[in-house]
N, C-alpha and C positions, 0 to 999 in steps of 0.2 A: 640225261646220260643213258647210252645203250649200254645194260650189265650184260649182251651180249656179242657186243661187238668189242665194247669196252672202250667204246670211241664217241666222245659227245656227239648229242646234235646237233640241230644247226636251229636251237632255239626250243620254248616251250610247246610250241604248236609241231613238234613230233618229237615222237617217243623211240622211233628208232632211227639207226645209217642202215638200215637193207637197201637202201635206194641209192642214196648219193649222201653227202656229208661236206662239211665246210673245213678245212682242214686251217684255216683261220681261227678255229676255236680249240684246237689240239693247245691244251696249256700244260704239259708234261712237271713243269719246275712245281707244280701243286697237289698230284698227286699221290706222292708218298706222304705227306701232310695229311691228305682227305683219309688215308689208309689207315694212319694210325687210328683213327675211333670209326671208318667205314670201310671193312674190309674188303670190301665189293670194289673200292679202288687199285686193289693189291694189283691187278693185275695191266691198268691205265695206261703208264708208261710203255711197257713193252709193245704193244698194242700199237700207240701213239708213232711210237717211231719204226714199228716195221711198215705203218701206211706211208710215212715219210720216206723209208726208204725204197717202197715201191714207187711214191709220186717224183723220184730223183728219173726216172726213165722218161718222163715226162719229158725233160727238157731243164734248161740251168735255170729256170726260174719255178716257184711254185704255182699252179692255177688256182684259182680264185673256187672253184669246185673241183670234185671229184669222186667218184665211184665211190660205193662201203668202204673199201680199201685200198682207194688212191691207185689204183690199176689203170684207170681211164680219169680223162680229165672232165670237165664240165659235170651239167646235171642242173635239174629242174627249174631248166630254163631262165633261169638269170641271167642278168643282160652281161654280156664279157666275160662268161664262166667258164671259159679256158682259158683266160689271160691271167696277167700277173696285174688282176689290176689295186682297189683300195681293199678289201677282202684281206685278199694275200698280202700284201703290206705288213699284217701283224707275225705273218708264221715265223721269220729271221727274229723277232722282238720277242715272242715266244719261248722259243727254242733257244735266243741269248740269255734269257732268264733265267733258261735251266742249267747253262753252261755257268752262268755266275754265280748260281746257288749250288756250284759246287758239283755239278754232273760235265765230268769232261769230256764222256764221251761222246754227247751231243754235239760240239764243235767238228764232228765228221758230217753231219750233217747241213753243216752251214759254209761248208769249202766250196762249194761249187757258186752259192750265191754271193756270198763272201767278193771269190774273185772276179764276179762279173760287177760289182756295186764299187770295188776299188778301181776295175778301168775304166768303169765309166766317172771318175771321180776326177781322173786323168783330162778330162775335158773341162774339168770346172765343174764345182759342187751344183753351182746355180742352173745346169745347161739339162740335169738328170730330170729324166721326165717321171710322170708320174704313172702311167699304164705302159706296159712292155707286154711283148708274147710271151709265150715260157720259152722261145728260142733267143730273147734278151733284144726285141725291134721296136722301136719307140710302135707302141698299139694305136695309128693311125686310125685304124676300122674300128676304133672302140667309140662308144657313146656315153660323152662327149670324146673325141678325139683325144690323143695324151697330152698334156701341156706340161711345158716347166715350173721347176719353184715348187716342191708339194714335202711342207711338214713332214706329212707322214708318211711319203714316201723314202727321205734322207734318214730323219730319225728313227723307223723300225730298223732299218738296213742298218744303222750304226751301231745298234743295240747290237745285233747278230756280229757285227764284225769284231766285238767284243773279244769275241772268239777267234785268236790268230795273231800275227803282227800284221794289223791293219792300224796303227796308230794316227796316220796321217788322215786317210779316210774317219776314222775316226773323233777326231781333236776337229776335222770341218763340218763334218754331220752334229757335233756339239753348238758347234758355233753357230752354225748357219741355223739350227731351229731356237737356239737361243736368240737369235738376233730374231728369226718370226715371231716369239712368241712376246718380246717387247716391244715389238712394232705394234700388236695387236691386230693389223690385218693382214694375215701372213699372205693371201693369195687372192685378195680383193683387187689389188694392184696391178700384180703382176700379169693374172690369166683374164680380167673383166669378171670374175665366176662367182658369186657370191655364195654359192650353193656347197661347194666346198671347204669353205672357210672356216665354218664350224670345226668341223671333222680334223682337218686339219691344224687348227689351234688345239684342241681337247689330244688328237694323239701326241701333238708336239710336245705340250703338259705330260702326259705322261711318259714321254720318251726321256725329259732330262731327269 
């Protein structure tokens, strides 16, 4: 954790965001918790969501990197690090969490993703692909290309929709990772991909 940015890393092997930063690890719902016995968190949250509300300029999705402070997207060269691709997945699942542990004012921040995850629902839960731009375009140019069917793409988004009257979106992002996660190969089948499967069953798991 940078106690100067106040903005986690993006892992053990650095110690600061002066560079770029993973905004997939922004976990806001935890740190008034870490504050009460580590003051040095006191100040986390705010932090947390003024880079969010800088990375909303971005585009209706969040990218997978971005700048110290979410000003510009991408950064240190990861593959699809201005896409909304599995990275970004968690930020809506994040930031639902803080909505549901009682911070309402995070659900402004989950309106713009919110509404693009409900019309694309409007097609069929099944048809939602798993990498998007942050302009919300299935991310053809991403590697591997985007494919449908992705755990953890429906059930982060459903967690964030939490936040709103998205019920119906909701009540199918329940289902549909429930039904992956009893199948037990949620995306073996469907994309050929075994590489994902993992990831996808483990966040499906913790999405219900």
């Amino acid at each position: 954790f940078d106690h100067t940015s106040n903005l986690p890393t993006y892992g053990s092997a650095s110690q600061s965001t002066s560079g770029y930063t993973n905004p997939s690890y922004f976990a806001p719902a935890y740190y008034p918790i870490f504050a009460a016995t580590n003051p040095g968190f006191s100040a986390a949250t705010a932090a947390v969501y003024s880079a969010l509300g800088n990375m909303a300029g971005l585009g209706t999705l969040p990218p997978a990197w971005c700048s110290n402070n979410c000003t510009t997207a991408g950064g240190g060269g990861y593959p699809n690090a201005t896409d909304y691709q599995y990275d970004a997945h968690r930020v809506p699942w994040r930031v639902g969490v803080d909505y549901c542990w009682g911070n309402t004012a995070a659900a402004s921040h989950l309106t713009a993703i919110n509404a693009f995850f409900v019309g694309q629902n409007a097609g069929g839960i099944g048809n939602m692909y798993d990498e998007y731009t942050t302009s919300g375009a299935p991310c053809t140019a991403c590697t591997p290309a985007a494919g449908p069917n992705s755990m953890s793409l429906v059930g982060t988004a459903a967690v964030g929709a939490l936040a709103g009257s998205n019920s119906a979106f909701v009540n199918s992002g329940w289902q549909f990772v429930l039904d992956g996660v009893n199948r037990g190969t949620p995306n073996l089948v469907a994309m050929k991909n075994s590489y994902y499967t993992y990831y996808n069953a483990t966040v499906g798991l913790l999405d219900r």
